[in-house]
C-alpha positions as CSV (number, residue, x, y, z in Angstrom):
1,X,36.7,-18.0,17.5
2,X,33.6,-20.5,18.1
3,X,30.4,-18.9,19.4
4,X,30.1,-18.4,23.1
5,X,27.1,-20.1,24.3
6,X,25.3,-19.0,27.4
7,X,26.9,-19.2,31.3
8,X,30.3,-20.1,29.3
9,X,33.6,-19.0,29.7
10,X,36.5,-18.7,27.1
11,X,40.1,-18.6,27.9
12,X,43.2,-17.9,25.4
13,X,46.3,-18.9,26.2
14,X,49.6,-20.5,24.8
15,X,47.8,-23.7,24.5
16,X,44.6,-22.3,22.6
17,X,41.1,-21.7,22.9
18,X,39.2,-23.4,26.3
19,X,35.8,-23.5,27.1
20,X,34.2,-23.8,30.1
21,X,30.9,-24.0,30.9
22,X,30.1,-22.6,33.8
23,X,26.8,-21.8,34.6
24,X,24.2,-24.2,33.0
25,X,21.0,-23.2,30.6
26,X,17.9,-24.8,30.8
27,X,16.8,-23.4,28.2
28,X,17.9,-20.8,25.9
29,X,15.9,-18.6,23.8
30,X,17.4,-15.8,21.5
31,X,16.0,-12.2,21.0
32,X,14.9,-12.5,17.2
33,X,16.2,-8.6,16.9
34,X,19.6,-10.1,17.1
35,X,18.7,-11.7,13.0
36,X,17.1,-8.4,12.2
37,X,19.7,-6.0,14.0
38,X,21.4,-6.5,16.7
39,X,24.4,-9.1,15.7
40,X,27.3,-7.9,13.2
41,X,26.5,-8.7,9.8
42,X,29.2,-11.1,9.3
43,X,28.8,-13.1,12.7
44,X,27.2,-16.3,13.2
45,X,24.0,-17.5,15.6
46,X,23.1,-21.0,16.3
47,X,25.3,-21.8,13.2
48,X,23.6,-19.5,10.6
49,X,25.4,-16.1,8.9
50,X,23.2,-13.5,10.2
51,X,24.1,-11.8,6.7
52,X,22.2,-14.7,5.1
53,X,19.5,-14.3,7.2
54,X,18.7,-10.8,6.2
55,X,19.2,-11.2,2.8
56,X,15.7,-13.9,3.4
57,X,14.3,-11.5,5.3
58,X,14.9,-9.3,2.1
59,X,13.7,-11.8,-0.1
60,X,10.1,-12.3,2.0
61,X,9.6,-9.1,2.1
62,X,9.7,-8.5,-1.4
63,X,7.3,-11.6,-2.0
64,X,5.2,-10.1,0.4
65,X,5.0,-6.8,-0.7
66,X,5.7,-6.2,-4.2
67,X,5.8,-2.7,-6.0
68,X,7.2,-1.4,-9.3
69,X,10.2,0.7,-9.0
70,X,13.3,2.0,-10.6
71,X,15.9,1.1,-7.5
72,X,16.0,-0.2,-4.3
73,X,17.9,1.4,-1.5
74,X,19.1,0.6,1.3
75,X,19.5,2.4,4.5
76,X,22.7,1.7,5.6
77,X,24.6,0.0,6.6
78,X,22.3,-2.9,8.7
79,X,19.6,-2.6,5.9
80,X,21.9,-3.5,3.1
81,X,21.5,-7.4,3.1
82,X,18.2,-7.4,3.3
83,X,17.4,-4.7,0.5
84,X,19.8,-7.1,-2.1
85,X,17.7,-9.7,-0.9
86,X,14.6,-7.5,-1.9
87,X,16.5,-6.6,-5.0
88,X,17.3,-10.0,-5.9
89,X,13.8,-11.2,-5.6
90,X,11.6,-8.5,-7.3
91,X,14.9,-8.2,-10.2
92,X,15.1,-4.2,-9.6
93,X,18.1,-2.6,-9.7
94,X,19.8,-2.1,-6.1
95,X,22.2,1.2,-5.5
96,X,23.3,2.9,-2.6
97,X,21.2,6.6,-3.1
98,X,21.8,6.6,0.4
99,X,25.8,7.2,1.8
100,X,26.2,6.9,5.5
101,X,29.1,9.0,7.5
102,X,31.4,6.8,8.7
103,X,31.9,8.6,11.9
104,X,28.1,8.6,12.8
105,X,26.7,6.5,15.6
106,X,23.8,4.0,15.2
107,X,20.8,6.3,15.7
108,X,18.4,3.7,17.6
109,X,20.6,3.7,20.9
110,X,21.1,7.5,21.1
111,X,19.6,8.5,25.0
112,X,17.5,10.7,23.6
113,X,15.1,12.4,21.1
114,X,17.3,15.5,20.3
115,X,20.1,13.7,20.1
116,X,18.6,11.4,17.8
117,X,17.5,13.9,15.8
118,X,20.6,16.1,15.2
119,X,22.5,12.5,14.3
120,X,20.2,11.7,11.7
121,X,20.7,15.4,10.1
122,X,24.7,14.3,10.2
123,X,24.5,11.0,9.2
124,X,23.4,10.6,6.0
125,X,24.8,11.6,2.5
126,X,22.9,12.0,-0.8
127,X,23.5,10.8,-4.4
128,X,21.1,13.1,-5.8
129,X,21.7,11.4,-9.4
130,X,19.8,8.4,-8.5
131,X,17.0,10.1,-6.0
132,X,15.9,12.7,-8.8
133,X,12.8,11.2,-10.6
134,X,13.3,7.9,-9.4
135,X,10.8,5.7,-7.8
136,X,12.3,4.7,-5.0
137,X,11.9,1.2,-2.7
138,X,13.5,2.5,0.9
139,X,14.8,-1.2,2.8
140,X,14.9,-0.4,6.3
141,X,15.6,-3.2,8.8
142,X,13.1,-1.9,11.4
143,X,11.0,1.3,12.5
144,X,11.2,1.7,15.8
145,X,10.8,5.3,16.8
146,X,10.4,7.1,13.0
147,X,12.2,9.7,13.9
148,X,15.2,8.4,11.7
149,X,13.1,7.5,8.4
150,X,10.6,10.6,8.9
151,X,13.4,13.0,8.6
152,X,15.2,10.6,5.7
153,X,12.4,10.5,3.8
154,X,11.8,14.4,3.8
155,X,15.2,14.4,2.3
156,X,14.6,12.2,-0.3
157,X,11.4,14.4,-1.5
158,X,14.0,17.3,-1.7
159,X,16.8,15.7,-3.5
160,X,13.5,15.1,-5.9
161,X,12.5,11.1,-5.6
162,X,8.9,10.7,-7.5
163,X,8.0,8.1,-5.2
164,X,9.4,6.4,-2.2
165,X,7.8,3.3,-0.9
166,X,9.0,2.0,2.6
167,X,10.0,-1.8,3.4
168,X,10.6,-2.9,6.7
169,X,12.5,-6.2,7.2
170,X,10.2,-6.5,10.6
171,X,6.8,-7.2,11.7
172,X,6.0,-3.7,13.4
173,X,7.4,-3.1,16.9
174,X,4.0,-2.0,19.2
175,X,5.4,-2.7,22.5
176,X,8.6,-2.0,25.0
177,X,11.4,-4.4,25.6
178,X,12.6,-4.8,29.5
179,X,15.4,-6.6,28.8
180,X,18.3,-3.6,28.6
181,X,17.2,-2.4,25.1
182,X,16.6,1.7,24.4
183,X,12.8,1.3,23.9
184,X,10.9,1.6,27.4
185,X,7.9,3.3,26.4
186,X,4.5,2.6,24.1
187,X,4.8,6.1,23.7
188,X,8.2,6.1,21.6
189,X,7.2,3.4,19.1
190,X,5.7,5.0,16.0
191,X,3.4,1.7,15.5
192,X,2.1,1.6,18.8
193,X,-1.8,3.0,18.8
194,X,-0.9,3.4,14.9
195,X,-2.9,1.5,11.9
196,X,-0.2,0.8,9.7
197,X,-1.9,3.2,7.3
198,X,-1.5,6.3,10.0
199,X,2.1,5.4,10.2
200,X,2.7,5.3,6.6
201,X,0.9,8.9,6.8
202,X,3.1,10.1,9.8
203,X,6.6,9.5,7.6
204,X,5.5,10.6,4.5
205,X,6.3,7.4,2.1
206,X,3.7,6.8,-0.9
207,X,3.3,2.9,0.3
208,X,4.7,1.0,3.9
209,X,5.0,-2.9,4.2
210,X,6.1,-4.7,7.0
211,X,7.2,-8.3,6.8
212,X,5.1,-10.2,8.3
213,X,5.6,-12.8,11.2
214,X,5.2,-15.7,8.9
215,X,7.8,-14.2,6.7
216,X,10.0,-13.7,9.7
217,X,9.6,-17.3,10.8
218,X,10.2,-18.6,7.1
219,X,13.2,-16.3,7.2
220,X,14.9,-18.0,9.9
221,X,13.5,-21.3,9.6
222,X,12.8,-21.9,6.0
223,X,10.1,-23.7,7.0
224,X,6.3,-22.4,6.8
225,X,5.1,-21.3,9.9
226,X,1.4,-20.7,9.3
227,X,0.4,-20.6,12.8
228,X,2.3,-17.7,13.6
229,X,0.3,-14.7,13.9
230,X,0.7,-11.6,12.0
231,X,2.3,-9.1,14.8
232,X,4.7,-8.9,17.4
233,X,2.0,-7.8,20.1
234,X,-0.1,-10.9,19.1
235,X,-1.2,-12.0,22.7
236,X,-1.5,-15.0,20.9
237,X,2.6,-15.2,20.7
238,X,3.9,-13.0,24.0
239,X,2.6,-13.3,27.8
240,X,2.3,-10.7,29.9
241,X,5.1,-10.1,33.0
242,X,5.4,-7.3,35.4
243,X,9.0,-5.5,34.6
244,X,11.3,-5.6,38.1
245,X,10.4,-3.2,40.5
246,X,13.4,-1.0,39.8
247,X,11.4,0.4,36.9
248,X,9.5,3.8,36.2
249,X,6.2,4.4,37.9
250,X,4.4,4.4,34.3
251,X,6.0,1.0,33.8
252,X,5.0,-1.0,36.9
253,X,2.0,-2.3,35.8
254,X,2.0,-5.7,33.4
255,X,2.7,-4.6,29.7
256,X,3.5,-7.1,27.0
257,X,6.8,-7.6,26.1
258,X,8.1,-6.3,22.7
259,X,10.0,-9.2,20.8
260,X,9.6,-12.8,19.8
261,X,12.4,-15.0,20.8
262,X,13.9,-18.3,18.7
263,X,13.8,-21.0,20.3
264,X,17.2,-22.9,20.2
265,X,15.7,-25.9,21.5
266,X,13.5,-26.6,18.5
267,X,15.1,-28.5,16.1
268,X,14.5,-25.8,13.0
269,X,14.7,-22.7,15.4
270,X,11.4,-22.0,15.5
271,X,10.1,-18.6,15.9
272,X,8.1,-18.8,19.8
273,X,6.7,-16.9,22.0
274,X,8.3,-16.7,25.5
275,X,7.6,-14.9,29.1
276,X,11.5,-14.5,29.1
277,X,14.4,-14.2,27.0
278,X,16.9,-15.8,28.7
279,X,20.5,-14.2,27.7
């Protein structure tokens, strides 16, 4: 099945596969959380395994933020290509201390905080052979929130890791997304009004990295993208844009957007800043 591009329309019939295009993009410009989390593991954007992908991501992060450690550990299952990547690059072990229920729900998109929090209590197993005395390198592919990796990591300290060191295979996430995604408030993003320090604090990990947004460009592009600056929330990188006026009171006024978007019209996908995603 070839990838649907943007205003097209696919029909299967006893003939075969047909596309039409019906509705034509000027311009298309894809949500970079689709590399980090969004897409299936094993599916393909703009011609690139989003598997491969991560597994870069992985392997900046660990050039980026290097640590001694006995294993790195994924939190599965979205984190799991980038933490080999990590693995691979630093040459630490990788294992699975972490075993997810198979009949648990992706914690980010639950409606709400209670919710959230009684998933995360279900949906994680321990293999307390390789948490006790280790020194532990947690690969997450985000924080958004914190309320998953807060509680995770309080279980860790319990099942008796020495140390656990947090990587996250994205820039921190300081600002909302008005495009349909679960995160419509400052107030429910751990980095925003947070030092990275404070946040590191807040979950409880010995040490927090985030990749940066030069890594995440060289990630997608492998190509250098020195002028990139250094956070999502960069003003340098996102304009401002009033959300439509079917929003929340709180939300009315301009706020800047959460994400970077790729650019499919550069020639190496570069990593832009955009007023709108256009889907």
């Amino acid at each position: 099945m070839p990838e649907v591009a943007p205003g097209e329309l696919i029909t299967i019939d006893e003939d075969g596969i047909h596309a039409e295009l019906l509705v034509k993009m000027p311009r298309q410009s894809l949500c970079v959380f689709e590399y980090i989390y969004f897409s299936d593991a094993t599916s393909q954007l703009n011609g690139r395994y989003t598997y491969l992908v991560r597994e870069a991501l992985g392997r900046e992060l660990a050039r980026e933020y290097p640590v001694e450690a006995d294993l790195v550990v994924p939190v599965p299952d979205s984190s799991i290509p980038a933490a080999l990547g990590y693995a691979t690059q630093a040459g630490i072990p990788y294992g699975q201390a972490i075993i997810k229920n198979r009949y648990s729900d992706r914690t980010f998109i639950k409606p709400d905080q209670h919710l959230r929090e009684k998933e995360v209590d279900l949906k994680f197993n321990m293999v307390k052979p390789k948490i006790d005395g280790a020194r532990l390198i947690i690969v997450d592919d985000s924080i958004v929130r914190g309320n998953t990796m807060k509680r995770l990591v309080s279980a860790l300290r319990h099942y008796g890791a020495k140390e656990i060191h947090l990587r996250s295979s994205s820039p921190p996430l300081r600002h909302p997304c008005y495009f349909g995604i679960d995160i419509p408030r400052d107030k429910e993003l751990i980095a925003s009004g947070r030092s990275i320090e404070e946040v590191r604090q807040y979950i409880g990990v010995d040490s927090l990295g985030y990749l940066s947004l030069a890594g995440l460009g060289r990630a997608i592009n492998h190509a250098r993208q020195e002028q990139l600056p250094e956070e999502f929330d960069d003003q340098t990188a996102i304009e401002r844009f009033s959300p439509p006026p079917h929003t929340e009171p709180e939300r009315s006024m301009s706020y800047p957007a959460m994400s970077l978007c790729v650019d499919n019209n550069k020639r190496a996908n570069h990593v832009v800043g955009v007023k709108k995603c256009v889907y």
